[in-house]
ROKE-869235 format. One record per residue (C-alpha): x, y, z; residue in three letters. Coordinates in steps of 0.1 Angstrom, whole numbers, plus 5000, padded with zeros to 4 digits. Layout:
<pts>
XYZAla
...
</pts>
This chain:
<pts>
093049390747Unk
093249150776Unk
095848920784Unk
093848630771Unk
093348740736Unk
096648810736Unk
097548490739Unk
095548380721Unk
096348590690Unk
100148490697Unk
099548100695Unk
097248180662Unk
100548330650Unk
102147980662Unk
099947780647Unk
100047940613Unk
103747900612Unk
103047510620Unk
100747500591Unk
102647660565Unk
105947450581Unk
103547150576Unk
102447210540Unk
106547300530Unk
107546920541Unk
104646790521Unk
104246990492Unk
107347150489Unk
109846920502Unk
107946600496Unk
108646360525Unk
108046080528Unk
107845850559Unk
110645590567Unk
109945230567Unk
113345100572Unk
112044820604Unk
115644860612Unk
115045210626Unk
113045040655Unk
116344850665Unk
118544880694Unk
121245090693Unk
124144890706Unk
127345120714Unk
129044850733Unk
131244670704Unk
130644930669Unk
132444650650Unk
129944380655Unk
127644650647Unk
129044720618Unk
128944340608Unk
126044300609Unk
124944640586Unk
127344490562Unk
125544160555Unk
122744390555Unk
123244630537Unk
124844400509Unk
121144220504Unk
119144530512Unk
119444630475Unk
119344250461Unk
115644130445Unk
116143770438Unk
113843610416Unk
113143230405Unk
111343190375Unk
110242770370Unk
108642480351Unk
108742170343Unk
110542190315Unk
113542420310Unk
112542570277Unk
109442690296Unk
111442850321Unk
114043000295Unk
110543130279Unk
108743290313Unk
111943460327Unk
112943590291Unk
109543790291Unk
109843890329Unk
113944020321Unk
112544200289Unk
109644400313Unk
112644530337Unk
115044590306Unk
112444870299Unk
113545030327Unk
117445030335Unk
117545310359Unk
115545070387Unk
117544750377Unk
121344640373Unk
120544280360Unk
123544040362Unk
124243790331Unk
126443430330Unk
128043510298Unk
131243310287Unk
133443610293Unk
132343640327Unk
133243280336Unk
136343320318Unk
137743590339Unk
136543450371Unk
138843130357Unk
141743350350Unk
142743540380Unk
142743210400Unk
144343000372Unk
147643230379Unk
148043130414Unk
146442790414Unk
149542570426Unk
148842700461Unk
144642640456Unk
143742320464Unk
141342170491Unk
142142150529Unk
141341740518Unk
143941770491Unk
146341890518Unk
145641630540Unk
146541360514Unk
149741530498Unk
151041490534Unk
149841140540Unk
149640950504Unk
153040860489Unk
154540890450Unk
152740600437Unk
149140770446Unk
150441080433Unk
151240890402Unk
148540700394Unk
146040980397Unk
148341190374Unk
147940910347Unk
144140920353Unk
143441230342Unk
146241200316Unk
143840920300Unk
140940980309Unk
138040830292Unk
136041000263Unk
139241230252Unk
142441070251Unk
145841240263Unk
145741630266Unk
149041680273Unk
148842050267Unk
146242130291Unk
146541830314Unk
150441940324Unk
148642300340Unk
147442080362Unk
148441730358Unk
147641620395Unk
144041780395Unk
144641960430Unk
143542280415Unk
140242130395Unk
139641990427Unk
139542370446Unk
137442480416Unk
134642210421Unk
134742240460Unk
134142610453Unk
131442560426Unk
129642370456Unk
129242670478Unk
126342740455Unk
123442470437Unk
123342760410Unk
125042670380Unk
125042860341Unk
123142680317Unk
122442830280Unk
123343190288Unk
121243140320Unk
121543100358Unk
119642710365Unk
118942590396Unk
116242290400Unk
113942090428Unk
112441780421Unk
109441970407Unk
110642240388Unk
113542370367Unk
114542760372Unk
116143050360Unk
117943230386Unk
117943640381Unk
119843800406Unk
118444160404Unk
120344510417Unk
117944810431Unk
119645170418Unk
117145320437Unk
116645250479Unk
114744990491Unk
113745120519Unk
112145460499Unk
108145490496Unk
108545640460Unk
111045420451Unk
108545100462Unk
105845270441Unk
107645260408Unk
109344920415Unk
106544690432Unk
103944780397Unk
107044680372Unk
107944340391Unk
103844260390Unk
103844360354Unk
107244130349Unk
105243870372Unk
102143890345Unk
104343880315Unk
105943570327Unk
103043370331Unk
101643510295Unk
104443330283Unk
104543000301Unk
101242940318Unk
102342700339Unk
105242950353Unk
106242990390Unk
108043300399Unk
109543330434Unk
110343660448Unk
112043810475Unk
113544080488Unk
113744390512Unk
111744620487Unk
109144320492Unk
108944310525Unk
109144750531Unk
106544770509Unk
104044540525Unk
105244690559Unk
104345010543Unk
101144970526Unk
099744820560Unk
100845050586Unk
099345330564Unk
095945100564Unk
096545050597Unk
096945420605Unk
094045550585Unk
091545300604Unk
093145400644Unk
092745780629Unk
089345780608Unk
088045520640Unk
089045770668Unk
088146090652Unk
084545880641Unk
084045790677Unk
085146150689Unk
082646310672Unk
079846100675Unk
080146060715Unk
080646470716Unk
077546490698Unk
075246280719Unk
076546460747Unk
076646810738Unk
074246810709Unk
076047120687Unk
078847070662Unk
080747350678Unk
082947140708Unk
083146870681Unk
085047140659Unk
086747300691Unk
087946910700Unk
089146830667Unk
090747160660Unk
092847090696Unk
094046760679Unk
094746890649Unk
097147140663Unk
098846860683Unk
099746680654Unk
100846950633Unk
102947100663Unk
104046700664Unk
105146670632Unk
107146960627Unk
109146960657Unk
110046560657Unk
110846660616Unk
113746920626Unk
115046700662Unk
115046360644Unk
115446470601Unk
112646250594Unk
109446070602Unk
109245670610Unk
105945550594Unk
105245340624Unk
105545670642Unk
102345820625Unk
100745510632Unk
101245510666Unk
100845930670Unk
097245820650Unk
096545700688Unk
097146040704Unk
093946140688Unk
092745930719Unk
094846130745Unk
094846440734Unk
091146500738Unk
091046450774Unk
092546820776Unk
089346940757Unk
086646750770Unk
087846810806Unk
087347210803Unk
084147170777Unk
082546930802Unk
082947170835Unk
082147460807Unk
078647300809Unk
078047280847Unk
079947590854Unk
077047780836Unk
076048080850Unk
078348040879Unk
081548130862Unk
082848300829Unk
085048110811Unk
088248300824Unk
087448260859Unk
086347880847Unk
090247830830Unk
092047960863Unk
090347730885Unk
090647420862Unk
094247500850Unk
095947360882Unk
094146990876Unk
094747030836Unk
098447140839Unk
098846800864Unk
097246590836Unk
099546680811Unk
102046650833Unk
101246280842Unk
100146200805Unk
103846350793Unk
105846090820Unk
103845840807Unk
105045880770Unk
108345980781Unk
108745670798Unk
108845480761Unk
112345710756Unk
114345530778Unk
114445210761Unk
116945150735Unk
114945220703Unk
114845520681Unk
112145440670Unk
109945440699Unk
112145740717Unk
110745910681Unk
106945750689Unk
107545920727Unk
108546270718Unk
105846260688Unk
103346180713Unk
104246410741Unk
104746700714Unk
101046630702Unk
099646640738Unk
101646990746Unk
100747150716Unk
096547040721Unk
096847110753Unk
098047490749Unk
095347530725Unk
092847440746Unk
094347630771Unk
094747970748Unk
091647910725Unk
088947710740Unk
088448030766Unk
087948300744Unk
085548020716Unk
083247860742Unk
081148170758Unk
078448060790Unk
075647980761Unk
078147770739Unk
076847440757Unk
073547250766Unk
073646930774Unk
071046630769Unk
069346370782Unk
072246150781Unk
074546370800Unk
071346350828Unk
071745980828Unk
075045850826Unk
075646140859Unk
073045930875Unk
075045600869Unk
077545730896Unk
075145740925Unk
074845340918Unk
078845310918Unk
080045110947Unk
082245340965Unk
085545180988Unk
085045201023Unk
087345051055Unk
084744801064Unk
084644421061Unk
083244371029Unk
086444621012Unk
089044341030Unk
087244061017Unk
087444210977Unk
090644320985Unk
091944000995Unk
090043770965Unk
091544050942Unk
094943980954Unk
094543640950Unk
092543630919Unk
095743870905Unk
098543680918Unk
097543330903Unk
096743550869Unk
100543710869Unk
101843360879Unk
100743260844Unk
102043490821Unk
105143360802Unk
107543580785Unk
108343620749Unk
110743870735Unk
111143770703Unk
111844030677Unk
109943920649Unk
107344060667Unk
107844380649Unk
106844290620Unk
104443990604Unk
104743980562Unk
102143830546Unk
102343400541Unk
103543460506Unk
106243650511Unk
107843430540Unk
106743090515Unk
109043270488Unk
111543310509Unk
111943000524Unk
111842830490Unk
114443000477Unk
116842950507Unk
116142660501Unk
116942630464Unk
119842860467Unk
120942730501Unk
121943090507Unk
123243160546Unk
120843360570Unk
122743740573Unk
121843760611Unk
123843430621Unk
127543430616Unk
130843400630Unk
132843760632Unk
136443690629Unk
138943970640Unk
142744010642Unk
146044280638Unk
146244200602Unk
144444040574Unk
146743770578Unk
145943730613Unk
141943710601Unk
142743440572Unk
144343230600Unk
141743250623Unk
138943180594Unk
140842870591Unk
141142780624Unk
137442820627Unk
136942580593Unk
138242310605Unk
135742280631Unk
132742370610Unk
133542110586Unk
132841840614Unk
129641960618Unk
129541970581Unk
130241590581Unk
127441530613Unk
124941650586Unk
124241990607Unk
125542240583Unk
125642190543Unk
128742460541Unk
130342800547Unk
131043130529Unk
134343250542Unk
136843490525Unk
139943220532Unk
137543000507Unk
139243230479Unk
142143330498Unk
144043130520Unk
145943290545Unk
149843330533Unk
150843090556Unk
148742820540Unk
149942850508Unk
153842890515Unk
153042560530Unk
151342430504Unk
153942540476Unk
156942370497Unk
154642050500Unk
153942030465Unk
157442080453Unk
158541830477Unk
155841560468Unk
155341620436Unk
157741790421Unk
161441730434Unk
163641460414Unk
162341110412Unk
158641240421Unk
155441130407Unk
155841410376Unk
158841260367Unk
157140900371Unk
154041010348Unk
156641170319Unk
158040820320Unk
154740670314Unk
154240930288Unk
157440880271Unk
158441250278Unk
162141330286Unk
163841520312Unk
163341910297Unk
159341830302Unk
159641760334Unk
161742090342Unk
159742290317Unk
156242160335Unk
157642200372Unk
159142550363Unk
155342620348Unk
153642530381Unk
155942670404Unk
155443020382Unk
151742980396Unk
152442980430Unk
152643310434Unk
150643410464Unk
147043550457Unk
146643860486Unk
143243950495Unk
143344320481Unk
144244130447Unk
141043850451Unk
139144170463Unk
139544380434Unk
138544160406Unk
135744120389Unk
135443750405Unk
135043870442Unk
131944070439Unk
129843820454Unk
131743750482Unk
132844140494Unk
130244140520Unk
132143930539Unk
135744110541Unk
135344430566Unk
138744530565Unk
140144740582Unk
137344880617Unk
138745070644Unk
142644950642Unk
141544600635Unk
140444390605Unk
137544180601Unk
135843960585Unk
132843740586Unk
131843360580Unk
128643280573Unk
126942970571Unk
124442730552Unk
121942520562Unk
121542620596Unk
118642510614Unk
117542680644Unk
118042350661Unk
121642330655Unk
122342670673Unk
123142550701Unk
126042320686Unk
127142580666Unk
127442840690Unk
130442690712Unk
132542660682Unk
134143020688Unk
135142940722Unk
138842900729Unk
139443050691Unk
141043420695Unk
139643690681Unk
136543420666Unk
133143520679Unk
129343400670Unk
127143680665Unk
123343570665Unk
121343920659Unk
117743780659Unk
118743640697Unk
120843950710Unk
118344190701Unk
115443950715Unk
117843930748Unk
117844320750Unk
114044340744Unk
113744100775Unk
116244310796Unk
114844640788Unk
110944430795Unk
112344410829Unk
114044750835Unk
111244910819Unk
108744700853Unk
110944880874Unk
110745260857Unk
107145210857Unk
106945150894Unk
110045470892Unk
107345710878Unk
104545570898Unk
106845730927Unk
106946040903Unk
103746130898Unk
102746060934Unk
104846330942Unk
104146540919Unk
100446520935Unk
101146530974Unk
101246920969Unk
097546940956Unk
096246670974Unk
098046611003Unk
096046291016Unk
093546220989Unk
096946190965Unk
096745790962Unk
093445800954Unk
094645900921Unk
097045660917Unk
094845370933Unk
092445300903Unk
095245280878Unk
097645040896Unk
094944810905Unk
093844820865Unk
097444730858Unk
097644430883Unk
094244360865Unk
095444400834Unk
098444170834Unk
096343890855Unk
093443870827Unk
096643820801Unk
098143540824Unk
094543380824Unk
094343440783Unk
097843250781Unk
099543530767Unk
103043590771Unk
104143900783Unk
106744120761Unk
108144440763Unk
105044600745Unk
102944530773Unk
104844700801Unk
105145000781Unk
101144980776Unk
101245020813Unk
103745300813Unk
101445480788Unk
098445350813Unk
100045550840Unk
099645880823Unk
095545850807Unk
094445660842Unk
095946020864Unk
093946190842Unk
091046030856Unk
091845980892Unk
092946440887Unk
089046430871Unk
087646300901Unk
089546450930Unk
089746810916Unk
085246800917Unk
085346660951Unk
084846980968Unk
081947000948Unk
080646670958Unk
079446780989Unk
077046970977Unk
075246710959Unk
074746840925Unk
078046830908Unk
078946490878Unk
080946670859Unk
084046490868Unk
082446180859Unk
081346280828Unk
084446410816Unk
085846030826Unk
083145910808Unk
084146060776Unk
087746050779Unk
088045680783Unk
085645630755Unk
087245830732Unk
090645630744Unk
089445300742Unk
088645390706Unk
091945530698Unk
094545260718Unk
091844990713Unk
092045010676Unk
095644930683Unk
094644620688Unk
093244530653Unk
096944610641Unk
098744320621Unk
101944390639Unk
101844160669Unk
103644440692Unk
101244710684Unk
098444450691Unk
099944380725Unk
100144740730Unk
096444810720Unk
094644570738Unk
096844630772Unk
095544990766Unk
092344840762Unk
091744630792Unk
093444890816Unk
091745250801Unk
088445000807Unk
089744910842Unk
090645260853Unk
086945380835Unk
085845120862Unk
087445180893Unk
088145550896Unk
084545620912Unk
085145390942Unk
088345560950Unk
086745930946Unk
085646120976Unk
082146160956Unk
080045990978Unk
077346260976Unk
076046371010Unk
072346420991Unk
072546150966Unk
069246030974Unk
067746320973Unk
069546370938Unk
068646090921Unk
064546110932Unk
065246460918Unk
065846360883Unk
063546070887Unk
065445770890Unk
063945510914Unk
</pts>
């Protein structure tokens, strides 16, 4: 047995151990892709507790589904989000519903009843230090005798000044939602709704979990509206938005693949007009992305969704390897067996790969996992088809294997027509329009690095959810203040520091409010000042509680036995205490604790407009330890920094490869390079003349660019021996094919909803048409005999 079957038999044994590795993880294990969009994030190592800030606010909505079910008339609504609660009551191990019982309310009322002489409002402060007795008094006897119930003396003496009612109002205001009839009600002008805050027991983020979950809430949806025709339900939620995410890149990825292979075997069968290099081809890519798979599955534990969709494009790639050695298969007949025919290719096919793998490793230096798992998915795939072409396609493909046709005959010809560079005149002149034509093109393009770009829901999904932010006035959980200190006293102090300039803002109109943990729980130092102001306004000899028991007609033991009462509750609530009742549960997500030898906490805000930003954001300065944390615009900021590092490692690897080609072809060496930089100046001048703004996408387009356009230019150099001899278009047939077979592949990228893979595809798009352009004028195939040549096959 010769060394070539040998190897071959070992990388069957290879291969077989990929396939039964590949059909454990489906059929065994079950996997399922991740579609957590979070995954494609920076990784910031800088500051881990801002980090972890901002997975707290998200992770506490990540398993929320809020839902609004409204009419026009509140027994409507009762009706239509009774059915929808009774469809998810069938199934209690999706859903933790919440309820507004009585009970509930009442022991949210009784934890802060027992400390309420030291809750009242930051106003209420103000005016205990600024009003005198007879204020104190007067309101005191206003409440006493109030209107519509007469004197209460029993309840009104827990809090005969109202300073606590007062907190309990200003804290009912932090949300429009209020209980109504055993229900959550909220209401617009239009419509009146129930409120059902919903609880996933399953993840969000999970593929299976999103198939059992989305069918019940359209089956709740359709039971609502069976029950009150006239119902609105308003949903939203990250199940919601995974799921469409989901369901469209597996759309996505089953039109790029079923599109590519399609066009692969169509275009392999006009050319070669047998179903055996169409097998051969697709077997190559097959074993690419079943080598892919497995080995990204064991580095990485898993498999991003938008990975397969983007690894559905190395069909377009990974064919170059195949077509290269079928295509010189076919004019190397009955010159060369197919041994001698792989040694004398391997050199050019081994530089390919090379160039192809730079290009996707290029995507692994920027700061996203999921594209470093996109880069090493890709290069995987192109090592593994490559080594079966390599150990395979030798001992499959014997000298009789091929025959080609008619069209083979005539797109060869095409290349005697090319115009072909020369160092006269009339190159200057197109070299100097090009420049020019390319600057004022780049001078254009704008930038946009916006992350949102990752993703694009449906309009239904973002109309929900701006109608119930706006109902709920709910704050965004990727603008906030993070508040740090030594101690949770420290934090509470700081919170409050920061309050008291929000509430101007509050007062401009620019804000409607603020969660904030010091809301609950002022810091300790606030309430030992507001017991000693209250015992010394209120409550000391002579005071307005003695005035208003005069009023009353009550003697001297009321007024000690109602003093001693409130003083009892003004013991000081701590924030372990607030946190471990029943009552704080909505507000947890905003208390860190203790992170890395610090505590933390976070304030976020409502009715922030993207406008006010900028007046928000200098509130922090000056504060210690205060600091506004605005995720959508740091990660946009580190998209636009890594668009421009990224330029310069494309220009890095452009140095690279040129090296990496002086050895084979000394001189000719930027005639390789030449087509493909000139199709990326091209590429990014026709986008400046399109208006398009230029993101981080594109330039790593153009890395990717780097690697497919080499293969072409290593095409055309390694047959230019052969072009002296006037007889030889097999280079420029294998180009021919290749960028076909790409354009299909990356240019189906650009039919993608996601606005970054479509910037992607149809960079790839231009540029693989660019290089398909320009790599014959740069090749040293101008045929002594062409001439001759083309009269021979009977073009004119």
């Amino acid at each position: 047995m010769n060394k070539g079957r040998s190897l071959a038999l070992l990388w069957l044994v290879a291969v077989a151990l990929l396939l039964g590795h590949n059909g454990y993880l489906w059929l065994v294990k079950r996997i399922v892709p991740d579609t957590d969009i979070m995954a494609l994030l920076p990784v910031q190592e800088r500051d881990p507790i801002l980090q972890r800030s901002f997975a707290h606010m998200v992770d506490a909505a990540q398993q929320r589904v809020i839902v609004l079910v409204g009419a026009a008339e509140w027994d409507d609504a009762k009706r239509a989000a009774d059915a929808y609660s009774a469809v998810l009551a069938q199934r209690p191990d999706l859903f933790d519903t919440a309820n507004a019982s009585d009970s509930v309310q009442a022991e949210w009322l009784s934890l802060f009843q027992r400390h309420r002489l030291v809750l009242m409002t930051p106003g209420q402060q103000e005016q205990l230090q600024k009003e005198g007795a007879a204020f104190w008094t007067q309101a005191a006897l206003a409440k006493l005798y109030a209107p519509f119930g007469g004197p209460k003396l029993s309840a009104w003496q827990d809090d005969p000044f109202g300073l606590f009612s007062g907190w309990v109002q200003e804290r009912a205001q932090e949300t429009p939602v209020r209980p109504r009839d055993g229900h959550l009600f909220v209401a617009d002008n239009e419509k009146q709704y129930v409120l059902l805050p919903l609880t996933l027991k399953v993840p969000a983020l999970s593929m299976t979990a999103q198939g059992r979950v989305l069918p019940l809430l359209e089956e709740a949806v359709a039971a609502a509206r069976k029950a009150a025709p006239q119902a609105r339900v308003i949903q939203a939620g990250v199940i919601l938005h995974a799921a469409n995410a989901g369901s469209q890149a597996s759309r996505e990825m089953h039109t790029i693949g079923v599109g590519s292979i399609a066009g692969i075997v169509l275009l392999i069968w006009f050319t070669f007009r047998t179903l055996k290099p169409i097998a051969l081809i697709l077997l190559s890519i097959g074993v690419g992305v079943l080598g892919a798979l497995s080995v990204c599955w064991l580095l990485f534990g898993q498999i991003h969704l938008m990975t397969l969709v983007f690894g559905a494009s190395l069909v377009g790639v990974a064919q170059d390897y195949g077509i290269y050695y079928l295509c010189n298969r076919l004019s190397a007949f009955p010159v060369l067996d197919s041994r001698a025919l792989l040694k004398k290719l391997l050199p050019g096919l081994s530089l390919t790969l090379l160039a192809a793998v730079i290009g996707y490793m290029g995507l692994a230096f920027t700061p996203f996992p999921g594209l470093r798992q996109m880069a090493v998915f890709s290069a995987l795939g192109l090592v593994f088809a490559w080594l079966t072409v390599v150990f395979w396609f030798p001992q499959l493909i014997g000298p009789h294997s091929l025959k080609g046709g008619a069209l083979v005959r005539r797109y060869g010809a095409l290349l005697y027509r090319w115009p072909v560079l020369r160092a006269n005149a009339g190159t200057w002149l197109a070299v100097a329009m090009f420049a020019v034509l390319a600057a004022f093109g780049i001078a254009r393009l704008g930038a946009n690095d916006d992350i949102r770009l990752l993703q694009n829901p449906p309009k239904h999904l973002v109309d929900d959810q701006i109608k119930l932010g706006k109902l709920l006035d709910a704050p965004t959980p990727v603008q906030f203040f993070l508040v740090r200190g030594a101690s949770a006293e420290t934090v509470l102090q700081r919170e409050e520091a920061l309050k008291r300039r929000l509430d101007k803002l509050i007062g401009e109109g620019r804000l409607t409010g603020y969660q904030a943990l010091s809301n609950w729980v002022p810091s300790a130092r606030t309430q030992a000042e507001r017991r000693a102001l209250v015992d010394l306004k209120l409550l000391g000899p002579g005071g307005p509680l003695a005035a208003v028991a005069q009023q009353a007609g009550e003697d001297d033991a009321w007024v000690q036995a109602t003093a001693a009462a409130l003083r009892a509750a003004g013991a000081p609530l701590d924030i372990d205490t607030f946190l471990a009742a029943p009552a704080s549960e909505p507000w947890r997500h905003l208390w860190l604790g203790k992170e890395h030898g610090e505590f933390a906490s976070i304030v976020a805000l409502r009715g922030l407009s993207m406008a006010d930003v900028p007046r928000v954001r200098p509130l922090a300065d000056g504060l210690a330890g205060v600091q506004w944390v605005d995720k959508v615009e740091e990660i946009s900021s580190v998209l636009g920094r890594y668009r421009v590092n990224m330029g310069f490692v494309v220009l890095g690897a452009y140095g690279v490869v040129f090296v990496l080609l002086l050895p084979r072809y000394r001189g000719r060496a930027w005639r390789v390079l030449a087509p493909t930089a000139l199709a990326s100046v091209a590429t990014l001048a026709i986008l400046g003349y399109a208006g398009q703004d230029l993101q981080l996408f594109h330039v790593l387009a153009l890395m990717l660019l780097l690697g497919v356009g080499v293969d072409y230019g290593i095409f055309m150099q390694e047959g230019a021996e052969k072009s002296d001899e006037g007889k030889d278009t097999t280079p420029w047939l294998a180009v021919g094919l290749s960028a076909a077979n790409t354009l299909l592949a990356f240019g189906l990228l650009g039919l993608s909803n996601t606005p970054a893979l479509r910037a992607f595809g149809l960079t790839m798009l231009l540029g693989t048409l660019l290089v398909w352009l320009a790599v014959p004028c740069f090749a040293l195939t101008i045929i002594k005999k062409e001439k001759a040549h083309a009269d021979a096959i009977g073009i004119s």
